[in-house]
Biotite code that builds the C-alpha atoms (Angstrom):
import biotite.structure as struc

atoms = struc.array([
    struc.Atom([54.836, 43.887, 87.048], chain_id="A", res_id=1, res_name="UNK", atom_name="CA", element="C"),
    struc.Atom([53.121, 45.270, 83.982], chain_id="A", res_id=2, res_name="UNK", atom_name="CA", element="C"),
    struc.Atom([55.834, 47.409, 82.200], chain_id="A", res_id=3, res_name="UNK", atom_name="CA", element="C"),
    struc.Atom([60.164, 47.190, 82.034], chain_id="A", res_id=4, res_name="UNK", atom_name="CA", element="C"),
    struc.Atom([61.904, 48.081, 78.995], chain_id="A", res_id=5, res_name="UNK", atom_name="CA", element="C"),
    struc.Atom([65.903, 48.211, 78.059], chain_id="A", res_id=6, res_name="UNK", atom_name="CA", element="C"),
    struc.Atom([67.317, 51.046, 77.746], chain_id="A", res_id=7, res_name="UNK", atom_name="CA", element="C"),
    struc.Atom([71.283, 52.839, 77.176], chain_id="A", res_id=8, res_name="UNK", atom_name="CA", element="C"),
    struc.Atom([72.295, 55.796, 79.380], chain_id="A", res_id=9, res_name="UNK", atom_name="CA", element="C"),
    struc.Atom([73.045, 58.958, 77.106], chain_id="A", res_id=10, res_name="UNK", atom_name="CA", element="C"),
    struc.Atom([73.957, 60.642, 80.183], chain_id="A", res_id=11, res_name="UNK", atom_name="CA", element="C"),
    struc.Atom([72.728, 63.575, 82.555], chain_id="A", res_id=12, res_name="UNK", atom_name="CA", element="C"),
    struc.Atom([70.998, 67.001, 81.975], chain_id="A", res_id=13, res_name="UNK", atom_name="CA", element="C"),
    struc.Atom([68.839, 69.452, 83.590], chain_id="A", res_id=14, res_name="UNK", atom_name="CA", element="C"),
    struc.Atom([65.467, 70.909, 82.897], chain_id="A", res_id=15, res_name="UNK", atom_name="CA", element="C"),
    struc.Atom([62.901, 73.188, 83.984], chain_id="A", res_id=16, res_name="UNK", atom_name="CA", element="C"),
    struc.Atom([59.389, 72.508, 85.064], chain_id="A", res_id=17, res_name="UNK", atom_name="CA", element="C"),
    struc.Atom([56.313, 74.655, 84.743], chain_id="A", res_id=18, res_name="UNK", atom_name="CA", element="C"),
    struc.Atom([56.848, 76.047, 87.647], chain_id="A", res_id=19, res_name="UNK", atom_name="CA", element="C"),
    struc.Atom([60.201, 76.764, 86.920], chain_id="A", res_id=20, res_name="UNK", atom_name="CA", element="C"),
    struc.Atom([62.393, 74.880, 89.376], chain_id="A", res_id=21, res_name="UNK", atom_name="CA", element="C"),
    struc.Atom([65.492, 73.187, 88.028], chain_id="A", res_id=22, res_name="UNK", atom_name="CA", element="C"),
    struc.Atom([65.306, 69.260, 87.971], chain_id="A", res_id=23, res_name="UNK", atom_name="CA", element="C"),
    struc.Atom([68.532, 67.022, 87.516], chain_id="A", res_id=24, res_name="UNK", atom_name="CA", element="C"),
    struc.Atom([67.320, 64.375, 85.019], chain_id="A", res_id=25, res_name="UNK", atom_name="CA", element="C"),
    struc.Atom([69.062, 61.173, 83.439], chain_id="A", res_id=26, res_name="UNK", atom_name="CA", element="C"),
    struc.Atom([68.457, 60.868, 79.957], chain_id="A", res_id=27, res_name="UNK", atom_name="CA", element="C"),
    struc.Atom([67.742, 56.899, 79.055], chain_id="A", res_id=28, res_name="UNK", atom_name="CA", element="C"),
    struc.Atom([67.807, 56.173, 74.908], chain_id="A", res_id=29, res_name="UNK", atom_name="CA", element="C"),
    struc.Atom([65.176, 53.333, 75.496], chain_id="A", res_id=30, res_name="UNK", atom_name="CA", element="C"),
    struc.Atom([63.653, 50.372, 73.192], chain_id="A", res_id=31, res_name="UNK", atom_name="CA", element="C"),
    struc.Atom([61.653, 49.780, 71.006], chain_id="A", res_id=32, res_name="UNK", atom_name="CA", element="C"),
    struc.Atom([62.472, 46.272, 72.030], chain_id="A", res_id=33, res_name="UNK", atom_name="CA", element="C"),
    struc.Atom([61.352, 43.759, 70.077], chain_id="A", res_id=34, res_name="UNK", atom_name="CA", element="C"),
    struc.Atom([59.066, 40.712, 71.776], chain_id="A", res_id=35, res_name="UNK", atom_name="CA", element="C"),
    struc.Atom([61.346, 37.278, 70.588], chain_id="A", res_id=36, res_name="UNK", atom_name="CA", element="C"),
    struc.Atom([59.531, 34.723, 72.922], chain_id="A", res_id=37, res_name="UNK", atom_name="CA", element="C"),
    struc.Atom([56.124, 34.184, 74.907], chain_id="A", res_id=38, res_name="UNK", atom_name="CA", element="C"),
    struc.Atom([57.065, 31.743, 77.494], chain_id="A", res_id=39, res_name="UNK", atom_name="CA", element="C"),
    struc.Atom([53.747, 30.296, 78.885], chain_id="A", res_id=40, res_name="UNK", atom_name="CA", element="C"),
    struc.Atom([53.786, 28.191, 82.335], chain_id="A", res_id=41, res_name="UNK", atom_name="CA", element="C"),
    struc.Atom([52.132, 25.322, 79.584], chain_id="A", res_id=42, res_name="UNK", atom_name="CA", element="C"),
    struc.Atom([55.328, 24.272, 77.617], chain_id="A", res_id=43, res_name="UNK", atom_name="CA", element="C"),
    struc.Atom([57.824, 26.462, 79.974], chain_id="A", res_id=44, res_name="UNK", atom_name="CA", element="C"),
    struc.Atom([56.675, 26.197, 83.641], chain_id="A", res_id=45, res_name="UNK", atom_name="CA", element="C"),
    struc.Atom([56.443, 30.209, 84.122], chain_id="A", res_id=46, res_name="UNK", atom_name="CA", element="C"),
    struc.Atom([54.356, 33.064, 82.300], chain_id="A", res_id=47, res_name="UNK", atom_name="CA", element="C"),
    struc.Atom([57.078, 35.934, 80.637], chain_id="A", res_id=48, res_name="UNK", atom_name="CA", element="C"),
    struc.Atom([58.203, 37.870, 77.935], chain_id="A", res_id=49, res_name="UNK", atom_name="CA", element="C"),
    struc.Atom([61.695, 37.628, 76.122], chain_id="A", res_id=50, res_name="UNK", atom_name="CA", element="C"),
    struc.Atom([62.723, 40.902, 74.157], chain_id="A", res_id=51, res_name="UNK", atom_name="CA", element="C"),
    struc.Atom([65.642, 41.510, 72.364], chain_id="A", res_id=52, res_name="UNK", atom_name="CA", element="C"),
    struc.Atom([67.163, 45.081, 72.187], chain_id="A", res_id=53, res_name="UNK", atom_name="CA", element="C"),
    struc.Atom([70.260, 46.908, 70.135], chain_id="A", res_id=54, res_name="UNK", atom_name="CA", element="C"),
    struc.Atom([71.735, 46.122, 66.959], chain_id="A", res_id=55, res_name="UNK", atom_name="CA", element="C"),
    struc.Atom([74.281, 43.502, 66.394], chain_id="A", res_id=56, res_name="UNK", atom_name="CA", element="C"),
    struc.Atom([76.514, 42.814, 63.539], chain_id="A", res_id=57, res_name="UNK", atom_name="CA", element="C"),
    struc.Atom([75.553, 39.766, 61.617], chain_id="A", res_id=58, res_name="UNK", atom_name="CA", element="C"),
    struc.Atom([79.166, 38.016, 61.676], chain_id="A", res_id=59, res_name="UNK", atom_name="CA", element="C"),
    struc.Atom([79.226, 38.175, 66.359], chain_id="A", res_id=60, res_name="UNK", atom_name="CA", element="C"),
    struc.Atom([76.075, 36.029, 66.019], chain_id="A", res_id=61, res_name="UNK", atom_name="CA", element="C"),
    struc.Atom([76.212, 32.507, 66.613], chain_id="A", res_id=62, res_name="UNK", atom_name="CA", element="C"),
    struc.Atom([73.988, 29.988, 64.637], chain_id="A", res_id=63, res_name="UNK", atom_name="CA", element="C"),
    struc.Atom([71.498, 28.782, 67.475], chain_id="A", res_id=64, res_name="UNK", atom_name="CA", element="C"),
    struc.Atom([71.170, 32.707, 68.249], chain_id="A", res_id=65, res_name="UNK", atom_name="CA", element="C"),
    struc.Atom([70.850, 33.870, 64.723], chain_id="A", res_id=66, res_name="UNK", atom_name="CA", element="C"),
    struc.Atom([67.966, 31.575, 64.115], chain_id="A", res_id=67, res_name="UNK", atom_name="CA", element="C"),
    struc.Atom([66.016, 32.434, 67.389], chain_id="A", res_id=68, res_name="UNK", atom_name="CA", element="C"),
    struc.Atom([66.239, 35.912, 66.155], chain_id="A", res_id=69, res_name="UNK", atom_name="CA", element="C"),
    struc.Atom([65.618, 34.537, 62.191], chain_id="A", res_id=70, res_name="UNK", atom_name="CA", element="C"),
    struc.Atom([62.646, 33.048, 63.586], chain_id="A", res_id=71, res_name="UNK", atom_name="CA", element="C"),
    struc.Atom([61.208, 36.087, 65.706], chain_id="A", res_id=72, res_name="UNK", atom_name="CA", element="C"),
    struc.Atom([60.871, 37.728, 62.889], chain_id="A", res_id=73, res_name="UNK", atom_name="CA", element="C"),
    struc.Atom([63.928, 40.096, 63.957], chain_id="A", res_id=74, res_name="UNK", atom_name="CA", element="C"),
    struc.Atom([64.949, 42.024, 60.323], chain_id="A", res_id=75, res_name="UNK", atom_name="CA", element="C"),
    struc.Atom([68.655, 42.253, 59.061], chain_id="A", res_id=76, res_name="UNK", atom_name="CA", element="C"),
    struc.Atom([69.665, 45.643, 57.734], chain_id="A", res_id=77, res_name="UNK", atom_name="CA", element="C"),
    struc.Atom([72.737, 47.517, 56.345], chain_id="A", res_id=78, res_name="UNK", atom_name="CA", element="C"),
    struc.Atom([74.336, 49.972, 57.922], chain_id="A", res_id=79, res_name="UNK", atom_name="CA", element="C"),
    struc.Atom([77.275, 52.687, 57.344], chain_id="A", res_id=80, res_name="UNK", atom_name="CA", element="C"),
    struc.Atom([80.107, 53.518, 59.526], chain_id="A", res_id=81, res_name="UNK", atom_name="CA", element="C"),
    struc.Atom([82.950, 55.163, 57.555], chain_id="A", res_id=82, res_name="UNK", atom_name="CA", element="C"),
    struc.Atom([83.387, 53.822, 54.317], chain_id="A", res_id=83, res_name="UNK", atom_name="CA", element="C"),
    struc.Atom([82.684, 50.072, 55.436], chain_id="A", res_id=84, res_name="UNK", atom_name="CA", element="C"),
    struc.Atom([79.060, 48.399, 55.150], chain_id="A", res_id=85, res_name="UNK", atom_name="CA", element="C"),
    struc.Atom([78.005, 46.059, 57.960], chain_id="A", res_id=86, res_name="UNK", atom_name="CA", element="C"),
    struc.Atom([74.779, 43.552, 58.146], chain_id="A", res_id=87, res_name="UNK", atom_name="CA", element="C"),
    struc.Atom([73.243, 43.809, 61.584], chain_id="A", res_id=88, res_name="UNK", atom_name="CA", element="C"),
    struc.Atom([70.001, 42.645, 63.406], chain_id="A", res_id=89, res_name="UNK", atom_name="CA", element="C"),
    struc.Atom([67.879, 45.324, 63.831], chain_id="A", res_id=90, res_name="UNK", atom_name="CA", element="C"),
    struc.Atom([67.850, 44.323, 67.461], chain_id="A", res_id=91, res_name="UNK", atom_name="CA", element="C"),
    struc.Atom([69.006, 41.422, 69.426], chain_id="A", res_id=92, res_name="UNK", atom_name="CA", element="C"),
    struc.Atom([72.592, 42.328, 71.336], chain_id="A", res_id=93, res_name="UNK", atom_name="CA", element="C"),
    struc.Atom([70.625, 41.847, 74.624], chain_id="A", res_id=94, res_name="UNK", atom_name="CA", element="C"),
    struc.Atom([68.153, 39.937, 75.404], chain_id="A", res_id=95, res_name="UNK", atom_name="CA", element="C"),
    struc.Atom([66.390, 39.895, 78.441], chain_id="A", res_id=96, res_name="UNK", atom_name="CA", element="C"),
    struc.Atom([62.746, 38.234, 80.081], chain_id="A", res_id=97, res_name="UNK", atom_name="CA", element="C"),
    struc.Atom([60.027, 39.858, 81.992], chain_id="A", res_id=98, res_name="UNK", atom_name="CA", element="C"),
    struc.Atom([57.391, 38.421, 84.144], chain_id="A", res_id=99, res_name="UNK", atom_name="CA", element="C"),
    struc.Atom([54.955, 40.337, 83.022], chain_id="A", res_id=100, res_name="UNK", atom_name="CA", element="C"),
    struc.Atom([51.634, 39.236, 84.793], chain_id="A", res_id=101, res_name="UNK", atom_name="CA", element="C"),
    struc.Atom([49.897, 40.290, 81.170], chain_id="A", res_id=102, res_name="UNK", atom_name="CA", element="C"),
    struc.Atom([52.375, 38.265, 79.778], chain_id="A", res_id=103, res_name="UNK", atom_name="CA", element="C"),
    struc.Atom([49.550, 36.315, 77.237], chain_id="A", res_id=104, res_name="UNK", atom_name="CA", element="C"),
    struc.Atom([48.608, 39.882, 76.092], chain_id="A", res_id=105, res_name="UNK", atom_name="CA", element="C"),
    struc.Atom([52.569, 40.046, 73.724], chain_id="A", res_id=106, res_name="UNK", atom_name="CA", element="C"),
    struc.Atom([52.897, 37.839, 70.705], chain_id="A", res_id=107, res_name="UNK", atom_name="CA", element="C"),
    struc.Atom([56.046, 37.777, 69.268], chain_id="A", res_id=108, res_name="UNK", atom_name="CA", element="C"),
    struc.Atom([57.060, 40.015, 66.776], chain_id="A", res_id=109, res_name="UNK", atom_name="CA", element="C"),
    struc.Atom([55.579, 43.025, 69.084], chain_id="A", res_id=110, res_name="UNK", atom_name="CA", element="C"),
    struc.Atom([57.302, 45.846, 69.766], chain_id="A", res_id=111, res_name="UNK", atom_name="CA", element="C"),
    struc.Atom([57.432, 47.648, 73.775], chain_id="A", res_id=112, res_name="UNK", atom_name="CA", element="C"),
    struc.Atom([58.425, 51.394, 73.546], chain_id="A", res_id=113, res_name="UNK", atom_name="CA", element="C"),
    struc.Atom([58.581, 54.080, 75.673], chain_id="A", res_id=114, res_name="UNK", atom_name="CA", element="C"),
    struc.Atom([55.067, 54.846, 75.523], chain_id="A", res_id=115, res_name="UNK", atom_name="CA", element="C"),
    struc.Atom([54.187, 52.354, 77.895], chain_id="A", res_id=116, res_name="UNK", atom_name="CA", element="C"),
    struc.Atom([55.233, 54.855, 80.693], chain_id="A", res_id=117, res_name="UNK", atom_name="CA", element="C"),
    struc.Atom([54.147, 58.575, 81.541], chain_id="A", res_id=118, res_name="UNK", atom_name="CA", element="C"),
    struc.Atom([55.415, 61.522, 83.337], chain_id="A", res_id=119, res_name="UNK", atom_name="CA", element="C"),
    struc.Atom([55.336, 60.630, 87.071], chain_id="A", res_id=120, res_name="UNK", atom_name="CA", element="C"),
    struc.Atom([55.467, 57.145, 87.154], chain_id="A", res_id=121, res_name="UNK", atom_name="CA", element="C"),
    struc.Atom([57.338, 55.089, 89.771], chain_id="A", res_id=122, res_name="UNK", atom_name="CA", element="C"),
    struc.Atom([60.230, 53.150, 88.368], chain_id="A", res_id=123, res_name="UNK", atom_name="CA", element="C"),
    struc.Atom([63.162, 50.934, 89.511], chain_id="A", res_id=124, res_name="UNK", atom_name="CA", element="C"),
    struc.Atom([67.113, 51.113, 87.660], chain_id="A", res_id=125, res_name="UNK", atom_name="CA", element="C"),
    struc.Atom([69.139, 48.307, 87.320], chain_id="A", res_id=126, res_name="UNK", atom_name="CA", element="C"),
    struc.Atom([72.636, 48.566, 86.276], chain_id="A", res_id=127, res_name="UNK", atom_name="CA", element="C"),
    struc.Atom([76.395, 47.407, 86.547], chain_id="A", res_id=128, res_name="UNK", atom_name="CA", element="C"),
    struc.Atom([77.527, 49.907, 88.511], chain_id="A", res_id=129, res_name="UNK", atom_name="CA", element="C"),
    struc.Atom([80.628, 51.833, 87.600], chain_id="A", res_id=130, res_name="UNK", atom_name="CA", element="C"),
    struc.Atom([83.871, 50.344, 88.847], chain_id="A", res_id=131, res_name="UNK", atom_name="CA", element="C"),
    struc.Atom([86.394, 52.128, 90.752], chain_id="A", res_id=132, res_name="UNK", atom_name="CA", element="C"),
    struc.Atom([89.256, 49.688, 91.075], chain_id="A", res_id=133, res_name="UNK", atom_name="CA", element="C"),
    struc.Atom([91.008, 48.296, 94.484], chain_id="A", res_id=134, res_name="UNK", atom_name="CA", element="C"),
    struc.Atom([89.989, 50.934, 96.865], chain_id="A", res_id=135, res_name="UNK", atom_name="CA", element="C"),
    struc.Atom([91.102, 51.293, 100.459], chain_id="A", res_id=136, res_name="UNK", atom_name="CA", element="C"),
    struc.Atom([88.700, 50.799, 103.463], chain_id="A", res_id=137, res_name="UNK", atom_name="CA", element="C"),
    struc.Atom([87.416, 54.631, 103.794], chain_id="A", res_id=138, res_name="UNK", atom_name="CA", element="C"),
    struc.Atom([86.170, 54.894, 100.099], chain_id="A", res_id=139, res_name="UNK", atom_name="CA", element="C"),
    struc.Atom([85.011, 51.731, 100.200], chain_id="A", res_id=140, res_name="UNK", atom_name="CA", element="C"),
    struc.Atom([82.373, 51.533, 103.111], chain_id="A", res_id=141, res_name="UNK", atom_name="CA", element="C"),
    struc.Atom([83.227, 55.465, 104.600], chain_id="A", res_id=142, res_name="UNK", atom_name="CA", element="C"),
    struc.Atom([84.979, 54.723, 107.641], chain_id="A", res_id=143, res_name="UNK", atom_name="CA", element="C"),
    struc.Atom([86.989, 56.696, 109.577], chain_id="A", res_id=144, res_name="UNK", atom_name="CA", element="C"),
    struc.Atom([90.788, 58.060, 109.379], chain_id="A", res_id=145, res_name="UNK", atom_name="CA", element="C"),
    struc.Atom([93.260, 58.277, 112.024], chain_id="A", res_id=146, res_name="UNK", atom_name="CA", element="C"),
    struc.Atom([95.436, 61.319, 113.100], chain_id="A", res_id=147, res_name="UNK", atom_name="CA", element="C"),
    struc.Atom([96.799, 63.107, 110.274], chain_id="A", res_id=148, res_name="UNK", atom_name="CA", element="C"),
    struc.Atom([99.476, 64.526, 112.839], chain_id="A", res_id=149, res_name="UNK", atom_name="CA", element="C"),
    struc.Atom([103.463, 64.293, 112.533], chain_id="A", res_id=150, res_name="UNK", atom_name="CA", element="C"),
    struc.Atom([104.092, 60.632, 114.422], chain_id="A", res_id=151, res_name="UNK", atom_name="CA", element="C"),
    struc.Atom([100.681, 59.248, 114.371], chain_id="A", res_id=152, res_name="UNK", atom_name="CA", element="C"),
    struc.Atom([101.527, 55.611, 112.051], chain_id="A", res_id=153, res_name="UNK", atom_name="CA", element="C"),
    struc.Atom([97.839, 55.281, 111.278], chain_id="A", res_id=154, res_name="UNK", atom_name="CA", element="C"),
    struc.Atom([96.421, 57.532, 108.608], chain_id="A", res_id=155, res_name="UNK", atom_name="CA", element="C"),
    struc.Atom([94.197, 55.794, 106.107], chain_id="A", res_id=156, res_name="UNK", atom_name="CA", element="C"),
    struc.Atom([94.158, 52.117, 107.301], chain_id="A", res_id=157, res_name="UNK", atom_name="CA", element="C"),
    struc.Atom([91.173, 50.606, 108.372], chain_id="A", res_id=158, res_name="UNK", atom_name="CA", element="C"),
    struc.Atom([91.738, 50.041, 111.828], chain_id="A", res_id=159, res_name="UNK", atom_name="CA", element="C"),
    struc.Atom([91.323, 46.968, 114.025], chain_id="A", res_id=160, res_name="UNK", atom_name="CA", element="C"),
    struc.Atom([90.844, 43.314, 112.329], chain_id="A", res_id=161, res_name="UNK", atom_name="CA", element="C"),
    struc.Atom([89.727, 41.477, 115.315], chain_id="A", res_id=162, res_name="UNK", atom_name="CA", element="C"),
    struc.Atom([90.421, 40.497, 118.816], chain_id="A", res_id=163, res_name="UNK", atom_name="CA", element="C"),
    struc.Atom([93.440, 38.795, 120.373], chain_id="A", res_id=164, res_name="UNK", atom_name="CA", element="C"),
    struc.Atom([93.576, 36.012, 121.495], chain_id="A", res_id=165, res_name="UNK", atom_name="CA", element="C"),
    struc.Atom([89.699, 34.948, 121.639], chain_id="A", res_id=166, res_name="UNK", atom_name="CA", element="C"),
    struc.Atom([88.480, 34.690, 119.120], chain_id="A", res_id=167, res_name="UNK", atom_name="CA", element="C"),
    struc.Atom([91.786, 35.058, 117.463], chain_id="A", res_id=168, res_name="UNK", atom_name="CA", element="C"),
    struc.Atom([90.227, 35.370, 113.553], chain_id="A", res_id=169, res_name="UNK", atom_name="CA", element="C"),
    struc.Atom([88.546, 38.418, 111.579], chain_id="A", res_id=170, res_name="UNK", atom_name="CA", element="C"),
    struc.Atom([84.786, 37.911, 111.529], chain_id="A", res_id=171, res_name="UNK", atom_name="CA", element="C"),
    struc.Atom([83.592, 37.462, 107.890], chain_id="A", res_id=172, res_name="UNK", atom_name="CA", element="C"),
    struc.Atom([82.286, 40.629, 106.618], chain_id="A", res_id=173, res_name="UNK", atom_name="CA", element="C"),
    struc.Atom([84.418, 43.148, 107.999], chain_id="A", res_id=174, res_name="UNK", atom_name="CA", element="C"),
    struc.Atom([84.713, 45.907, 105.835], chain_id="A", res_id=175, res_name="UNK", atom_name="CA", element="C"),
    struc.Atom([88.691, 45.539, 104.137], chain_id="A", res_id=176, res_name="UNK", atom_name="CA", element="C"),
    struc.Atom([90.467, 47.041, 101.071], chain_id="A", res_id=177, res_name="UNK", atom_name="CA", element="C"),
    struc.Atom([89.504, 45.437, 98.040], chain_id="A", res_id=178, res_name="UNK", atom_name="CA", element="C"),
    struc.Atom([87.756, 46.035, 94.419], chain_id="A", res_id=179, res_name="UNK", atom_name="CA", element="C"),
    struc.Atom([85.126, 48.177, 94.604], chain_id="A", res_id=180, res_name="UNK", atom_name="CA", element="C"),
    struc.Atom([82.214, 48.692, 91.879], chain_id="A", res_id=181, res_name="UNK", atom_name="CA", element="C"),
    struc.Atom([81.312, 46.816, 88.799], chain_id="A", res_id=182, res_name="UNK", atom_name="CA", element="C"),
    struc.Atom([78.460, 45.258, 90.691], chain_id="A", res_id=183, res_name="UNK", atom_name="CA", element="C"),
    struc.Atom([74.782, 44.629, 89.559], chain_id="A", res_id=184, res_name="UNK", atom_name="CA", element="C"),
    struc.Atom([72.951, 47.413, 91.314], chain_id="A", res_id=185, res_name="UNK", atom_name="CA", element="C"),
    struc.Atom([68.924, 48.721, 91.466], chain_id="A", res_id=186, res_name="UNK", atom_name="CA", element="C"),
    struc.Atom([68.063, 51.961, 92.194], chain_id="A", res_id=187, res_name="UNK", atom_name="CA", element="C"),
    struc.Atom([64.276, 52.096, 93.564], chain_id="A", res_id=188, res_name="UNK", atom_name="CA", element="C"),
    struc.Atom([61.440, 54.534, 93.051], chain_id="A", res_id=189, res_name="UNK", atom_name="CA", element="C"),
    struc.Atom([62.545, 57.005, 90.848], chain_id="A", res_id=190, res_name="UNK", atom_name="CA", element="C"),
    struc.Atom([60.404, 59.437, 89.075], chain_id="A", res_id=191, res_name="UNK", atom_name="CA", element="C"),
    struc.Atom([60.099, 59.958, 85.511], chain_id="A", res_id=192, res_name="UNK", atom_name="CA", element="C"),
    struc.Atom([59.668, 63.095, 84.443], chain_id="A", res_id=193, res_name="UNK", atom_name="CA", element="C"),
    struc.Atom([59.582, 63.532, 80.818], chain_id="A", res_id=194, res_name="UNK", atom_name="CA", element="C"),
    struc.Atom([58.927, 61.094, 77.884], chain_id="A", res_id=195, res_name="UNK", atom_name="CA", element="C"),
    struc.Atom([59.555, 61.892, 74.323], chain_id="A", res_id=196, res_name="UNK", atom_name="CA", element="C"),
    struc.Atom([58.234, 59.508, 72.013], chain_id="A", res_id=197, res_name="UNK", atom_name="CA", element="C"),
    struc.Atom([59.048, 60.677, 69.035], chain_id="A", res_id=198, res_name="UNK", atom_name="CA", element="C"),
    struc.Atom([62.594, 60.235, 70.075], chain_id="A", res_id=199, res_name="UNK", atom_name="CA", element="C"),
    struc.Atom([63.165, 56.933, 72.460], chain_id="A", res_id=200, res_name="UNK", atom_name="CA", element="C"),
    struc.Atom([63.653, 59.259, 75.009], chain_id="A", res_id=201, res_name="UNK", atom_name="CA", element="C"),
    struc.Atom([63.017, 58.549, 78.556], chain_id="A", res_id=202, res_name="UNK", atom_name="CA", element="C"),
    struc.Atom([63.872, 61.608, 81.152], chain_id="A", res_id=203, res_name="UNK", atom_name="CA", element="C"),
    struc.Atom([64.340, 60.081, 84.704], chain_id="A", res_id=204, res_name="UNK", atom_name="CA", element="C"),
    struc.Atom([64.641, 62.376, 87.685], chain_id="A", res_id=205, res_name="UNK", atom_name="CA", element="C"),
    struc.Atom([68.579, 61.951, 89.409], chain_id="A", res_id=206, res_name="UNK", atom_name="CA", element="C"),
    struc.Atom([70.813, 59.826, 89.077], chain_id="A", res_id=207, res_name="UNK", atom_name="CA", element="C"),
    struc.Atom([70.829, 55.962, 88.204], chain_id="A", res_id=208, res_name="UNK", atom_name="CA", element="C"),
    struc.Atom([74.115, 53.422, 88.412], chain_id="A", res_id=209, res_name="UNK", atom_name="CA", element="C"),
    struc.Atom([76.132, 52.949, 85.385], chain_id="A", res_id=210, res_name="UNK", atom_name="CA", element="C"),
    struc.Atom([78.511, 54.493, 83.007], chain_id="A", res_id=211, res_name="UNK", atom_name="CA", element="C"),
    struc.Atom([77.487, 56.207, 79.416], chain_id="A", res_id=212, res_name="UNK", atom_name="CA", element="C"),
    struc.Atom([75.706, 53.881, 77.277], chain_id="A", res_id=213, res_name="UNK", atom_name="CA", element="C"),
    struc.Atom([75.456, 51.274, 79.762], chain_id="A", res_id=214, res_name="UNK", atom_name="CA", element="C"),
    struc.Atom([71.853, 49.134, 79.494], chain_id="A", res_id=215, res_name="UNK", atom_name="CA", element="C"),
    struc.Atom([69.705, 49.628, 81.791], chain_id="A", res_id=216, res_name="UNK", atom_name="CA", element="C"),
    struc.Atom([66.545, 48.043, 82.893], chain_id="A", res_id=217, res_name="UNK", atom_name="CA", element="C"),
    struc.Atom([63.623, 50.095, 83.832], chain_id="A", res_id=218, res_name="UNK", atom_name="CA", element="C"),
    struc.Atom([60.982, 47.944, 85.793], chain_id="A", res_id=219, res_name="UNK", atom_name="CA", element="C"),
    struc.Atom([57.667, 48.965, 87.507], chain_id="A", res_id=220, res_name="UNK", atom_name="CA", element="C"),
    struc.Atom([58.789, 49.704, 91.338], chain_id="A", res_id=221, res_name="UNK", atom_name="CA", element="C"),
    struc.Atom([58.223, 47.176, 93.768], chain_id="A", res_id=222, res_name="UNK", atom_name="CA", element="C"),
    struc.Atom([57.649, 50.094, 96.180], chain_id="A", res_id=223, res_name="UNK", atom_name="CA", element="C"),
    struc.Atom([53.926, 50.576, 95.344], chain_id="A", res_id=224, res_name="UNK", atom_name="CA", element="C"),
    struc.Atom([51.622, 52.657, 97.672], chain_id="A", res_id=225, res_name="UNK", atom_name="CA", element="C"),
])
């Protein structure tokens, strides 16, 4: 892997192509992120890169965090919001590594922005997925319902737990009511189709797991040809 960045979800859109066919796009809000670590497999056993992405306020930062950032180089600002002024990191709310296999090429201090990918790359999503609460068994893994009819007593209930008397228990796994969502979930091989520089932007074709301004990290995909 050679490029990943972080990224929030701004939400979904549509645009037109040259040829003038309608394409559902996600738009991703994405870095710069800003390189805090070069991990080497010398002093830390493995080759990667640690980046730290969003603002933070100043006062949510513990001390051993605050000086990893301090010492990154990572600038404190002030910003705005109403009539209050707040200090904040200029980035540093998440922090994440990447085995980059150029990983000696960063230095810390660097910045990764969007510009590391172009229009028709290959890329993989990873988000928390939204949750949807305690669902019931045909939500949850689509199975079937019963009779709908006057007297039928099984409508929406997911139908047989297990056998009688042999083996006389419900085989782990069998899909049951229960929460659903709110997992950690990758989405592979999608395309991007625009990126605007100027703005952060990143324009991915579909749809990607997670809620509005939920992070998400966008990795080279593993699904190469």
């Amino acid at each position: 892997m050679k490029k990943a960045i972080l990224a929030r979800k701004v939400g979904m859109t549509q645009i037109f192509d040259e040829n003038g066919v309608l394409i559902p796009v996600t738009v991703l809000l994405a870095g710069p992120c800003v390189v805090t670590q070069v991990k080497t497999e010398e002093n830390d056993g493995y080759n990667s890169v640690q980046v730290a992405y969003g603002q933070i306020r100043t006062k949510l930062v513990n001390k051993a965090k605050a000086g990893h950032l301090a010492k990154a180089g990572i600038e404190k600002t002030v910003v705005e919001k109403g009539d209050k002024k707040r200090e904040v990191f200029t980035a540093g709310r998440f922090i994440r590594e990447f085995k980059f296999e150029n990983a000696s090429e960063y230095a810390p201090k660097a910045e990764i922005k969007v510009d590391i990918f172009a229009a028709g790359d290959k890329v993989d999503a990873t988000a928390v997925s939204k949750g949807k609460g305690f669902q019931g068994a045909i939500k949850r893994h689509g199975q079937s319902r019963g009779p709908m009819s006057h007297g039928s007593k099984f409508h929406r209930h997911q139908g047989s737990n297990g056998s009688s008397s042999d083996p006389s228990h419900v085989f782990k796994g069998k899909g049951m009511p229960g929460h659903m969502g709110a997992k950690r979930v990758t989405t592979q091989n999608l395309e991007i189709v625009r990126v605007d520089a100027d703005r952060n932007l990143i324009l991915v074709k579909g749809s990607m797991p997670g809620s509005k301004k939920a992070l998400i990290t966008l990795k080279e995909t593993v699904k190469k040809k």
